[in-house]
N, C-alpha and C positions, 0 to 999 in steps of 0.2 A: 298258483293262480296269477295272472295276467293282471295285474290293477290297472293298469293302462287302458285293457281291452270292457272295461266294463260301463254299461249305458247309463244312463241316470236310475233308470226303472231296476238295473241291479243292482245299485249304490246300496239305493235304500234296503232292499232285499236282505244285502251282506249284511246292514248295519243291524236288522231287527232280526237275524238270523245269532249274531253277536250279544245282542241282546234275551235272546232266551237263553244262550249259553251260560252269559251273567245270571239269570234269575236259576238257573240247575245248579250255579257254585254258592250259591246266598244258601241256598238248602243245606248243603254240604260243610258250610260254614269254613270257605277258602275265597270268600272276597277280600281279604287284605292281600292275598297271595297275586290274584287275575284284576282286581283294579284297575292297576297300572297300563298291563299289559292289553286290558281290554281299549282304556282311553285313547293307546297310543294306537292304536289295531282302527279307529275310527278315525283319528286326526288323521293318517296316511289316505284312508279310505277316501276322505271331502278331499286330501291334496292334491291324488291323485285324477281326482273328480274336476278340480281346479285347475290343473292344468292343461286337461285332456278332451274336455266337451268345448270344442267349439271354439277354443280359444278365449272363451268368455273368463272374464277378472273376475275371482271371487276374495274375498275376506274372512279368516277366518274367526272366531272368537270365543275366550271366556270367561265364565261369570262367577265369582265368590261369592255364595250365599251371605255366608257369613260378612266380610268385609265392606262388600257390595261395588268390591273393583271390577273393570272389566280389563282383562288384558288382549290386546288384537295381533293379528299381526303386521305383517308388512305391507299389506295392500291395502289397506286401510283408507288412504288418500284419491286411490284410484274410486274406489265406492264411494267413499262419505265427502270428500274435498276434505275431510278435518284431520288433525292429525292425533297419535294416539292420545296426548295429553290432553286432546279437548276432550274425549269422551271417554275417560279414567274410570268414570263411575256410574253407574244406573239411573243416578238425578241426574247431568250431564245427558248421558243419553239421552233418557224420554223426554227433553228441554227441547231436540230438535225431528222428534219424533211428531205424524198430524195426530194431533188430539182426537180423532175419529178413529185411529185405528189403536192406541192405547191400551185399552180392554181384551184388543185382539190377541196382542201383544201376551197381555198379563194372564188370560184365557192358556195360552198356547203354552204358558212354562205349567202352568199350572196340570195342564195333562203329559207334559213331560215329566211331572213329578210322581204324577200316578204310576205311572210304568218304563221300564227302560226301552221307549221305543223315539223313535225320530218323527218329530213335531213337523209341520210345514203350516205355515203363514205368511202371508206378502202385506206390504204397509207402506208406506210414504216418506220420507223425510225431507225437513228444510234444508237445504245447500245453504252455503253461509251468503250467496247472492240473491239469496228468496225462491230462488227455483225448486219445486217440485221433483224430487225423485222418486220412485217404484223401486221396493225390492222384496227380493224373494227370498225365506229365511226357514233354515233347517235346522230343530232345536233338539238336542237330546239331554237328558239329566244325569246325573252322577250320583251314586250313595255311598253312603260308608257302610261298615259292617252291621249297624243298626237298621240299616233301611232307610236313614235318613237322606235329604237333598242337601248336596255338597256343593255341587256344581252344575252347570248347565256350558255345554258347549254348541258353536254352531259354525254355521257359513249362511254370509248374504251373497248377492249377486244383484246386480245392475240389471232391472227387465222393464227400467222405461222405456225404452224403443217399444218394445213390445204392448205395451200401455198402450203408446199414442194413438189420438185417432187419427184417423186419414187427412182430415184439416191440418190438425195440429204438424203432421209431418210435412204437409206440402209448408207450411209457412216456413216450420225451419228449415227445408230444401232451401226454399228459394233467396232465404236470410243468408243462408253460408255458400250461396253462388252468387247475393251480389256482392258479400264482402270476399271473395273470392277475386270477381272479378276488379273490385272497386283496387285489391292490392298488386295484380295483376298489372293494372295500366300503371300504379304508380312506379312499381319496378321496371317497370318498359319507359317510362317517362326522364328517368334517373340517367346521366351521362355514364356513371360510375358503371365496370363491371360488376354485378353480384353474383354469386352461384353458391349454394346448399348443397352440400355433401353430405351422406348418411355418418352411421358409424364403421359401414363396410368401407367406403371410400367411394359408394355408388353416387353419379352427378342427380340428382332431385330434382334442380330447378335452376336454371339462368336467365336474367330478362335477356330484353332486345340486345343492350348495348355489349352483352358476354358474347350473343352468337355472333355479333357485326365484329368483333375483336378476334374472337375462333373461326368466322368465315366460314361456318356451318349453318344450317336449318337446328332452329331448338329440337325439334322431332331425331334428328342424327344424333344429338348430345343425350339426351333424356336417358336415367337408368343405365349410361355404360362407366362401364370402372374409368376414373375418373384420369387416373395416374399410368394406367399403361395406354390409353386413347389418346390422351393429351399434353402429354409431359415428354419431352425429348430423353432418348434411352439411356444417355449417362448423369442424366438425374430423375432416375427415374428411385431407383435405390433411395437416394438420399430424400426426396420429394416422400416418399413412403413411409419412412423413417420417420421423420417429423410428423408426419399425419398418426401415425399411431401413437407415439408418444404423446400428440394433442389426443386422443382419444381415450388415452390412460391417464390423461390430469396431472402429464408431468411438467407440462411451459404454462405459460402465464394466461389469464382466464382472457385475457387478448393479447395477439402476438401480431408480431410486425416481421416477415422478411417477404426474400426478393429472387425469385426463380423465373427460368424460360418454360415457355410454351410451345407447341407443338401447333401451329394452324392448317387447315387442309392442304394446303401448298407444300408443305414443308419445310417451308420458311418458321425461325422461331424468333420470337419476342421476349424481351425483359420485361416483367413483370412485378409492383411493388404493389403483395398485399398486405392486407388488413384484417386479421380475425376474429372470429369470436364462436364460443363454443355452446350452444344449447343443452342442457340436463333434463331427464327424467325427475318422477315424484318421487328418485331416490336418491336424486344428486348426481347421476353418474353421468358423461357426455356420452350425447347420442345419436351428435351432427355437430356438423361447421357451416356457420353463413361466413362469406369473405366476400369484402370490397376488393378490387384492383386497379390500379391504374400503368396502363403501358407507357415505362422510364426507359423502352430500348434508343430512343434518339435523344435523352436528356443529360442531364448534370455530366452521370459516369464519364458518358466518351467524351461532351467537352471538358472536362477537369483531365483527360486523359490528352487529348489535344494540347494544352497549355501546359500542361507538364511537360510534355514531350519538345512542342514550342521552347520554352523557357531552357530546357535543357538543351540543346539543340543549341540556341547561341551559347550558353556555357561553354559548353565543349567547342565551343570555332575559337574564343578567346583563349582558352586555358593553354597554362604551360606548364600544367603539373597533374600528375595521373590523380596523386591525391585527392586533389579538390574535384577532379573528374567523378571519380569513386562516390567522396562525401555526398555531393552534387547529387548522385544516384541514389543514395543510401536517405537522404534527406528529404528526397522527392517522395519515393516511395514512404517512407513515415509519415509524411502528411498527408499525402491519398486515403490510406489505413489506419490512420489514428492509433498506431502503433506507436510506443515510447520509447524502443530501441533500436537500433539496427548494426550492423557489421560487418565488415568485410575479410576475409580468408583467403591467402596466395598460397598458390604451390610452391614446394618449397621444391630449389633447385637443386640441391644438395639427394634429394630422395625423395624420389618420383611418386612413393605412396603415401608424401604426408602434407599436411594442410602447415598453413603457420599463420598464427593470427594475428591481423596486421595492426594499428595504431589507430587506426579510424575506423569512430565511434559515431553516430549522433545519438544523444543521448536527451530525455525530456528535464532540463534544467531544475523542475519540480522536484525532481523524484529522486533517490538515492540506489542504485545500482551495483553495488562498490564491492558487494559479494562476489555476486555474478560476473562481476569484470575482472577480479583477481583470480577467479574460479577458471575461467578461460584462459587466459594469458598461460596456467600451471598446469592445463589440462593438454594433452598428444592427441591429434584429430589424424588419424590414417582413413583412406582411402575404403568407402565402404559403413564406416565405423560412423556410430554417431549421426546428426542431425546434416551437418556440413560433409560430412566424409561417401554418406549416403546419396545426397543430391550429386555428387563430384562423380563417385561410381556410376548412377543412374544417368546423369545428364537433363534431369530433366526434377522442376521443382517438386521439395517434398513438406508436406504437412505434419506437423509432431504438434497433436490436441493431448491436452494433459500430462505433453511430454512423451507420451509411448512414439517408439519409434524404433526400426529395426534394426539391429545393434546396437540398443539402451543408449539413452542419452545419460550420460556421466554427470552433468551438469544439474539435474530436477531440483536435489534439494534447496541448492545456491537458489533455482530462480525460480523456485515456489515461496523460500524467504524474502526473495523482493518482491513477491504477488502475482508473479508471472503466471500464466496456465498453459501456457502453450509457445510453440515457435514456427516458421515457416522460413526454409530454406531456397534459392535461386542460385542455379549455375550462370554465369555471364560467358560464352562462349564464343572466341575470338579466332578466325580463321579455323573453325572446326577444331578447336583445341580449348579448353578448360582455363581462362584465366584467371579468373574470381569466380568466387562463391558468396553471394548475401547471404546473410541472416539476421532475421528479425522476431522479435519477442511481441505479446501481446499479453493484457490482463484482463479483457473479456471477448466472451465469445460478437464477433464481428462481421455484419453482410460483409463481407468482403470480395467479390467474383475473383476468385485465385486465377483462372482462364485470363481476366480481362489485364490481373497484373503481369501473368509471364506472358502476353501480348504488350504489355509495356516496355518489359523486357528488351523485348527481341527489338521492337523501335528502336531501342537502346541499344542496341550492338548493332544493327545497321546502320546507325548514325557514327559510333565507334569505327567502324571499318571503312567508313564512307570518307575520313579523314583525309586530305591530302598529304598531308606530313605524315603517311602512315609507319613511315621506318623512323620517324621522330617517337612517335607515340609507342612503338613496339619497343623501344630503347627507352626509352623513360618506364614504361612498364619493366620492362628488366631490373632498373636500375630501382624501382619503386621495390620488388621481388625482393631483391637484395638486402634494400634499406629493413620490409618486414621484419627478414629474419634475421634481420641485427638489432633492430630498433627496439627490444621488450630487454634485451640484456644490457646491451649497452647502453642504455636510459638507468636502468639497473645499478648497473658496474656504478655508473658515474655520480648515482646520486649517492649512493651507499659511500663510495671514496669520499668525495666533497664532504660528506656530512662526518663521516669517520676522521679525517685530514685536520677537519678545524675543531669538533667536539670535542676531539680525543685531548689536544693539549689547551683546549679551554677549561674543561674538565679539573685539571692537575690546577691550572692559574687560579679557577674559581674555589678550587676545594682547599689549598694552602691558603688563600685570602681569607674564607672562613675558620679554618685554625688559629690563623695570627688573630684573628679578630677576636679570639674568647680569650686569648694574652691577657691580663688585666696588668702586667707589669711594663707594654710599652705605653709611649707617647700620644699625647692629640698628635703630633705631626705625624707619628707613624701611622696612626689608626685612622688620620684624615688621606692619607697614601693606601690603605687597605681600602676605603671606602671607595675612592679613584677607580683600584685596579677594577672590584668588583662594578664599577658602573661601564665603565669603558669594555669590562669583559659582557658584559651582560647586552651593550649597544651592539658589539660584534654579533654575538649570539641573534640576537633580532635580524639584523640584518640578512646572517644567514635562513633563520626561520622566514623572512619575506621570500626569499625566494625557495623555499620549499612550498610556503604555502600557493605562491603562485603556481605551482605545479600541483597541488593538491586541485585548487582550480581551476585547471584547465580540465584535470583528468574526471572532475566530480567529486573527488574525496573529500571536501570542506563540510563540514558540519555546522548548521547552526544551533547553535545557545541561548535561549530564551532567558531573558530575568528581568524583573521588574524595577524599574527606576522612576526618580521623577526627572521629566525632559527637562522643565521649566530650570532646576537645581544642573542639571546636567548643563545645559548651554551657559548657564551665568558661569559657571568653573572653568567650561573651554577659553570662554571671552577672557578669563584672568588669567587663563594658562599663557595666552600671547600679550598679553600687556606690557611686559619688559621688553619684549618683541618688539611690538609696535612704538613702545614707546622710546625704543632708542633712533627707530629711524622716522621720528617723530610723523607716527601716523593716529589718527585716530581708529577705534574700533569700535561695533557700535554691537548693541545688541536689538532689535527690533521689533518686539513679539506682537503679533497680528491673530489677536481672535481669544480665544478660553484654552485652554487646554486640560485635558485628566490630571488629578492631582496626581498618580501612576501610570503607566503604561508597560507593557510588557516587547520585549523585542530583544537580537543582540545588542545587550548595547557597547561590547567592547569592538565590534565590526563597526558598527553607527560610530562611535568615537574616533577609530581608525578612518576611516573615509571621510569625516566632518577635519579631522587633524589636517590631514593632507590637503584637503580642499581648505583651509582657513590658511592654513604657510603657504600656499601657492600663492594666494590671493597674498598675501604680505609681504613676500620674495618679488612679485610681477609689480607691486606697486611703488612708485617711487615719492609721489605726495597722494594728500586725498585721505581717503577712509576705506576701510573694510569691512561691512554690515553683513548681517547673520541673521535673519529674518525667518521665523519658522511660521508658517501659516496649518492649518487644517483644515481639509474636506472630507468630510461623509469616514471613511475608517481609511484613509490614507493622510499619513504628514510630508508636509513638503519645506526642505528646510534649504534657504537660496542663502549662496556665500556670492557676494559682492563686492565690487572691489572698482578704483579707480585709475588702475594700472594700465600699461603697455596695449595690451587685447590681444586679439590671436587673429591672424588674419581667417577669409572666411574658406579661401580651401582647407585650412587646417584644422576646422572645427570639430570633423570626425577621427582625422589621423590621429591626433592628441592622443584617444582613447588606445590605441596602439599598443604593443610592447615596444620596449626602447624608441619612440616616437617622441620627438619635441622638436618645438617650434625652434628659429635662430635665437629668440631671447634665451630660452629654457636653455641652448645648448652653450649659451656665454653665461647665464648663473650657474650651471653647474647640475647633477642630478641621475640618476641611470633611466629614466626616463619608464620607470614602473610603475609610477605612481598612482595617476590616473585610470590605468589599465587594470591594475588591481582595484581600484575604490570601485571601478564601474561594474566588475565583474563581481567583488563582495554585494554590491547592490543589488545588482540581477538575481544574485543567491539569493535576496530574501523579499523576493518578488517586487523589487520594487527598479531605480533605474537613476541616472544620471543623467541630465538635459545641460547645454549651454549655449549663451548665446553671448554672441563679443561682436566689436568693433574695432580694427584698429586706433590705436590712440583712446578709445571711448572705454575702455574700462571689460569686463567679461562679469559675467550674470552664471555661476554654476547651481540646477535644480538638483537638491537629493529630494528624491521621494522613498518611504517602505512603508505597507501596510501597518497597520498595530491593532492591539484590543487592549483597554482598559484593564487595568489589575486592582487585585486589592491591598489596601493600605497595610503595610509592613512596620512592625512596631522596634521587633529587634534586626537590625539590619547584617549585623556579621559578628561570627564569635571565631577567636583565633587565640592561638596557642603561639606564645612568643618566649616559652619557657628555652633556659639550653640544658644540654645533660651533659650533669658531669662526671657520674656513674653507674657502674650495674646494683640494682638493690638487693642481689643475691651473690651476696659476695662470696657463699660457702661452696657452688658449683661455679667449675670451671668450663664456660662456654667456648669449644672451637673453634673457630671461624677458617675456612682453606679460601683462599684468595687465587686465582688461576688466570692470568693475564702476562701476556708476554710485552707489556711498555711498563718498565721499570720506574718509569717516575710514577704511574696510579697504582702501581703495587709498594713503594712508599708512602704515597698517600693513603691508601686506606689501609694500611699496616701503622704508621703511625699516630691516627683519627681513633680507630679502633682498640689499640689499646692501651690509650690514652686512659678511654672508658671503663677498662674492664677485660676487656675479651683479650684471649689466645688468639694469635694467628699464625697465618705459615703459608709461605708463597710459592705458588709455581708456577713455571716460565711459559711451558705451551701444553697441551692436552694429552703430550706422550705419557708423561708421570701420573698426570691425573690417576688413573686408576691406581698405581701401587700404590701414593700419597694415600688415598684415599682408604684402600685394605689396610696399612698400616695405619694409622691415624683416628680413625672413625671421626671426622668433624660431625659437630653440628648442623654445620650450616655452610654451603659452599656458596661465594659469589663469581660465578662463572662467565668470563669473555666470550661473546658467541664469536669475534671473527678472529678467534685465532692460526696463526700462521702455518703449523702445526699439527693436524687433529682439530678441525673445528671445536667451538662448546657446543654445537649443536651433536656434534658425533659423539662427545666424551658423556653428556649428559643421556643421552640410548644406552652405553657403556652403563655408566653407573647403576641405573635403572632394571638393568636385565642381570645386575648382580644381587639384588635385595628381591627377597621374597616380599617386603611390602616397603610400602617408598619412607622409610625409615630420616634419613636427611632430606635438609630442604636446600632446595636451588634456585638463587635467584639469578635470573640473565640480566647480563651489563652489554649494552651496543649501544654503540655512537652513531650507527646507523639511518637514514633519515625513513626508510623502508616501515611503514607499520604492519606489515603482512608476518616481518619479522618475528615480532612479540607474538603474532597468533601462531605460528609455527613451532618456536621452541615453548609455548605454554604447552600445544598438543603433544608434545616427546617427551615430557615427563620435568618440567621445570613449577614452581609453584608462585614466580609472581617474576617480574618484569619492569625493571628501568632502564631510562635512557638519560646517556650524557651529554652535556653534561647535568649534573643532579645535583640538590641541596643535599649534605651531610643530616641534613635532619628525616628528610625524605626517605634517605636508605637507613637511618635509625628506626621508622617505622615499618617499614618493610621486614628490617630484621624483627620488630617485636611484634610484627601478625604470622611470622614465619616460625618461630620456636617461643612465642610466648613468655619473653625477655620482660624486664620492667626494671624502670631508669630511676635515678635520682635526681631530681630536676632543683634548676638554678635560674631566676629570673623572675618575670613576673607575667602575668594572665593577665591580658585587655579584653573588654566584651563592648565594642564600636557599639552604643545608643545613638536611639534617634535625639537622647539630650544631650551626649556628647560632641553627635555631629552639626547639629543647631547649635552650639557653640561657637565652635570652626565658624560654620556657615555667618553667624553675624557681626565673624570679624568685619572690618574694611575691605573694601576691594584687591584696595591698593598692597593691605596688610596681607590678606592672601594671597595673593601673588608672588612677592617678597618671600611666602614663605616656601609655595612654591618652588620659589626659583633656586633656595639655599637646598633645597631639600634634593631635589636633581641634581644640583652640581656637586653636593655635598659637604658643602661650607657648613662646618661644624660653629666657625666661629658665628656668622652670621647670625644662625639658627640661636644663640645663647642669647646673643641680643634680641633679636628680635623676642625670645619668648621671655626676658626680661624685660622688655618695653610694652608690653599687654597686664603685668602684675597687679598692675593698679585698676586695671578696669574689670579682670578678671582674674583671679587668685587661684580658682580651684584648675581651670583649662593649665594656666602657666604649670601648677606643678607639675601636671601630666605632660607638660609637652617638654619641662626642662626636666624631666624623671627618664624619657625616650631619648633626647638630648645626651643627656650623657653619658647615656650606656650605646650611641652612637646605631641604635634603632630604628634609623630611616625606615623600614620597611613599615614597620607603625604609623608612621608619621605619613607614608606615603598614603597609606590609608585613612588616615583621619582627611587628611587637604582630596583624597581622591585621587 
């Protein structure tokens, strides 16, 4: 049978037809068997009933005798306006049922309980706005095997219309045609476009100001699909897309972009709208209303004009393809609010491959340093890839989520810096492929991709448009060139430099540490040991400033948050120059303007570093006068201004200062490599904040540091340290191996005579050819392996090793003097188990070795744990006295240092013994920590 094809008049037929069948099985005594079967046999019946007469909405429901729950279904709302928890239960019900029909009500179950046939009754109910409803309601009863009443099930239906009288309808006609009309004129009134789309995508309704925009009659708009009428055909796709995903509930319950139009003309418009999505009584969207306003003559093209503008003189002045590039790379990231970009040459050597060049702009916020190591080590051919793709194609390509044809190699790198996606551009120079951009993004962005490779092309017509054009195709060459030298040779050279001076700092610092644990030489000796190590150690910094300057140029600087207090901080700098100033008799002041947090949190070894440099400048420039240090604070920034009575700077030189190797003619007769400032201002920038100065000749200079902060919390224990030495292994019954593999003979002295001094075995080898048989013969414990040997890398010998053990049985720690951090992530991935670099404390590769084989020392010394009451000690010395103490403790005047902590005895007995306990076991490093 047809359920669909049945009238109402055979509804009920079926149902009481159903019903005699039930009262033949009560006979037979198989009603627990057909129960089931019969209820469900009647619920299809009404649903089918429900959805098939007329379109009319019905309800279905039922009732727990016993309980005296009602459970409904889903239409529920469309009938009653309530929903099902309002009318849970049969009090609940009859509460919005008319009290006149009640009886009728209670009448009508009551003869469904007589017999299993289908009840009909119509009754009333209150809407939750007081309005009167009419419905029509069909009851049937349920038994159990007793004969008793179980249940009662039904369906209503909405038959107010039906109800009404002729009055009553005309008043509501004429109620919902003037509010018809009344919203009519105000939508027509509105400048804004509006237009209602269904859930098919059908156009429903635009006022005036939609059809004066589309240049249609609303009559020509009305009811046609929306997106192939009106939408220009290469976004037509994507315009659809989006509409259905708003129709599935998958973007935001108001969304904002920005698409063209199709006007009767053919003419198309940019369009920025506005949406919002209407729901059913069941939650699900069932239309769009959208605002628009036409942006085709606004912001875009002029921010595209002044871009274009601004680059435009660039390129007349430049004499360098680079900044040309940057220039481009820079423009576009700030159009797009994109946080990276890059540029790609062909490489001249082999016509199918990309080479990635050295220019970067990158969002100073942000840390990138994956993603950029990732590149640099990653081969871009022709086709391949995001960049390799747009180069084959010639024409710009989209990688959303990364997919892209020929897999992008790169995802993981730049899904860990937050990246989602990238967008690639050919630059094409005399119909030939010069550059390739690429740019990264981390969220989805209006961006018109059309409007930027139209930027583009402005862009290379202005490139070719050059008159020096065989200047610029030669500097592009020579730009080509430098590329694909520029990633190794930056390489080569920092790895040399850092390997050249580490390597025999290294051996200088590591024998100064031997001699030092001597207890049978001299104070003069040990004050000569203390010399080497200070002087090796100044070198050391030195070369670390200019690594780190390179760390920030390139992005790799990291900052280090920790909490201090400022106030405590600037009084100790102010002492640190005291001998300073006081020899060239200047005054130094300290000036504190306002409250400040008992803590704050921030770098403070950057902040120290930057305030150092800016306070000796100011004390080197000045020749009488004062030098004041003045920290002020507003709102969550400090601004901390070094002052000074010196020279000044003239006023073109106010910005070059800031320069690499930049200095004024004073600066270049006191002496200096002229980094200084160039770093403080660029650590500054690192931590959002910035360097300001203003000067005069002859009047003195005024330097602003600012950096954000946030308040911290009070720190009770400030630092605990281990100042223990070792002077043996505490298992003295196993003999630990050690294989030593380094081909510079004085650090395989060194740490063959450090080592087993201690304890351990060892046994040297020259370069990485032996490695392996040393290694089968021998079985060490534990290998400390040179990566750059001459030889057989340790990066090669360690694969070796590795691919000879069924499990990684020995441990290997990599030694490089290298300045390269990419390094250590490298030989970690090939099978190494930890990583130092030189040069290194012997205490430092003590613990290395004892997280590596699980070694344990015998320890000789003593244990400090810095209090906040031992450093409030310190702290209330003298000024004068700290400084002093300062100054012996830098230079390393042992003598000084005795006196001096012998001239505080009397006023403080417990501080002296500790300080003349450090004192003579010649502990500076303690010491330096207590003064800070």
């Amino acid at each position: 049978m047809n359920l669909h094809s049945l009238s109402k008049k055979a509804l009920i037929e079926k149902i009481n037809e159903l019903s005699t069948q039930l009262e033949e099985k009560k006979s037979i005594n198989k009603l627990e068997q057909t129960e089931g079967l019969f209820q469900i046999e009647c619920l299809n019946l009404i649903q089918a009933y429900d959805l098939d007469i007329d379109n009319i909405m019905h309800v279905l429901w039922q009732i727990d005798v016993d309980t005296e729950e009602i459970t409904w279904s889903d239409k529920i709302f469309t009938v009653y306006n309530y929903s099902k928890k309002q009318l849970n239960t049969i009090d609940k019900w009859s509460k919005i049922i008319h009290p006149d029909d009640l009886k009728g009500i209670h009448k009508a179950l009551e003869l469904a309980s007589s017999s299993a046939k289908v009840r009909s009754i119509e009754f009333r109910i209150f809407l939750p706005n007081g309005v009167i409803r009419h419905l029509s309601c069909a009851i049937l009863a349920i038994f159990n095997k007793n004969g008793e009443t179980i249940k009662y099930i039904g369906s209503n239906k909405n038959i107010t219309k039906e109800k009404k009288t002729p009055e009553e309808t005309s008043i509501l006609n004429n109620s919902l045609l003037k509010h018809k009309k009344n919203t009519t004129d105000y939508l027509n009134a509105v400048q804004t476009t509006i237009v209602l789309l269904d859930e098919k995508g059908i156009l429903k309704m635009i006022n005036k100001a939609g059809c004066e925009l589309f240049e249609y009659h609303r009559e020509e708009m009305i009811d046609k699909d929306y997106v192939s009428n009106f939408i220009p055909k290469e976004e037509r796709e994507k315009t659809r897309m989006t509409f259905e995903q708003a129709i599935k509930g998958n973007l935001n319950s108001v969304g904002y972009f920005e698409n063209m139009i199709l006007c009767r003309d053919g003419r198309k418009k940019k369009i920025a709208w506005k949406s919002s999505y209407l729901r059913d009584e069941k939650g699900r969207i069932n239309a769009c209303i959208s605002s628009g306003e036409d942006i085709t003559k606004r912001s875009i093209k002029d921010l595209h004009m002044n871009l274009l503008k601004e680059f435009t003189e660039k390129v007349n002045k430049s004499k360098n393809i680079n900044e040309v590039l940057f220039d481009v790379i820079k423009s576009v990231c700030e159009y797009t609010n994109w946080p990276l970009g890059h540029a790609y040459l062909p490489d001249n050597k082999n016509d199918k491959n990309l080479i990635p060049s050295n220019i970067w702009n990158i969002n100073s916020k942000e840390n990138f340093n994956e993603l950029i190591n990732t590149t640099v080590q990653t081969e871009f051919l022709i086709g391949k890839g995001l960049p390799g793709l747009a180069w084959e194609e010639q024409e710009s390509v989209l990688a959303k989520n990364f997919q892209v044809k020929g897999g992008f190699k790169r995802k993981q790198a730049a899904e860990n810096c937050g990246l989602i996606g990238a967008f690639a551009i050919p630059i094409i120079l005399h119909n030939k492929i010069a550059i390739i951009l690429e740019f990264f993004y981390k969220k989805e962005e209006t961006v018109d991709t059309n409007l930027l490779d139209e930027f583009i092309n402005n862009i290379q017509e202005q490139l070719e448009a050059l008159e020096d054009r065989e200047r610029f195709q030669n500097q592009l060459n020579i730009a080509k060139v430098q590329a694909e030298k520029a990633n190794q040779a930056k390489s080569t050279f920092l790895a040399n430099m850092s390997h050249e001076i580490r390597t025999p700092l290294n051996v200088i610092l590591g024998h100064a540490q031997i001699l030092g644990k001597d207890k049978n030489i001299t104070k003069e000796q040990k004050s000569s040991i203390v010399s080497i190590n200070k002087s090796g150690q100044h070198l050391l910094g030195l070369v670390n400033d200019i690594l780190n300057m390179e760390k920030i140029e390139t992005g790799k600087m990291q900052l280090v948050n920790n909490s201090f207090n400022l106030t405590s901080f600037l009084v100790e700098l102010v002492e640190l120059f005291q001998y300073e100033t006081y020899k060239k008799k200047l005054i130094i002041n300290l000036k504190e303007n306002g409250t400040f947090p008992t803590l704050i949190k921030g770098d403070q070894n950057k902040i120290r570093q930057i305030l150092i440099n800016l306070i000796s400048n100011a004390i080197k420039f000045t020749k009488r006068g004062e030098v004041s240090i003045i920290p002020t604070i507003k709102k969550d920034t400090i601004y901390i201004t070094v002052s000074d009575t010196g020279y000044g700077i003239p006023t073109d030189k106010l910005e070059r200062i800031f320069e690499s190797f930049e200095q004024t003619d004073i600066g270049m007769l006191k002496g200096g490599t002229g980094l200084g400032l160039s770093i403080s201002r660029k650590l500054a920038r690192l931590m959002d904040g910035d360097i300001a100065v203003k000067s005069e000749l002859d009047k003195g200079a005024n330097f602003v540091f600012s950096f954000p902060y946030k308040e911290a919390e009070e720190i009770r224990i400030i630092k605990n340290r281990n100042y223990s030495q070792v002077i043996n292994i505490e298992d003295t019954s196993t003999v630990y191996k050690i294989l030593i593999i380094d081909d510079i003979e004085e650090n395989c002295k060194l740490l063959k005579e450090f080592l087993e001094s201690i304890g351990f075995k060892t046994r040297i080898v020259a370069h990485g050819q032996e490695t392996i048989s040393v290694f089968k013969e021998w079985q060490p414990h534990l290998i400390l392996m040179e990566i750059t040997l001459s030889i057989l890398s340790g990066l090669v010998s360690t694969k070796a090793i590795r691919k000879l053990e069924s499990r990684k049985k020995v441990k290997i720690i990599g030694i490089s003097a290298s300045a390269l951090d990419e390094e250590r992530v490298i030989f970690l991935r090939n099978g190494a188990n930890s990583f130092i670099k030189k040069p290194f404390e012997l205490s430092e590769l003590l613990d290395e070795i004892k997280a590596c084989i699980k070694v344990e020392y015998v320890m000789e010394g003593s244990e400090i744990t810095i209090t906040s009451d031992l450093t409030s000690q310190v702290s209330n010395l003298k000024s004068s006295k700290k400084s002093a103490f300062r100054k012996a403790i830098i230079e390393g005047d042992i003598e000084l240092l005795e006196s001096l902590t012998h001239s505080i005895r009397k006023t403080n007995e417990n501080l002296s013994k500790t300080l003349e306990k450090h004192t003579a076991s010649y502990e500076l490093d303690i010491l330096k920590e207590l003064f800070n």
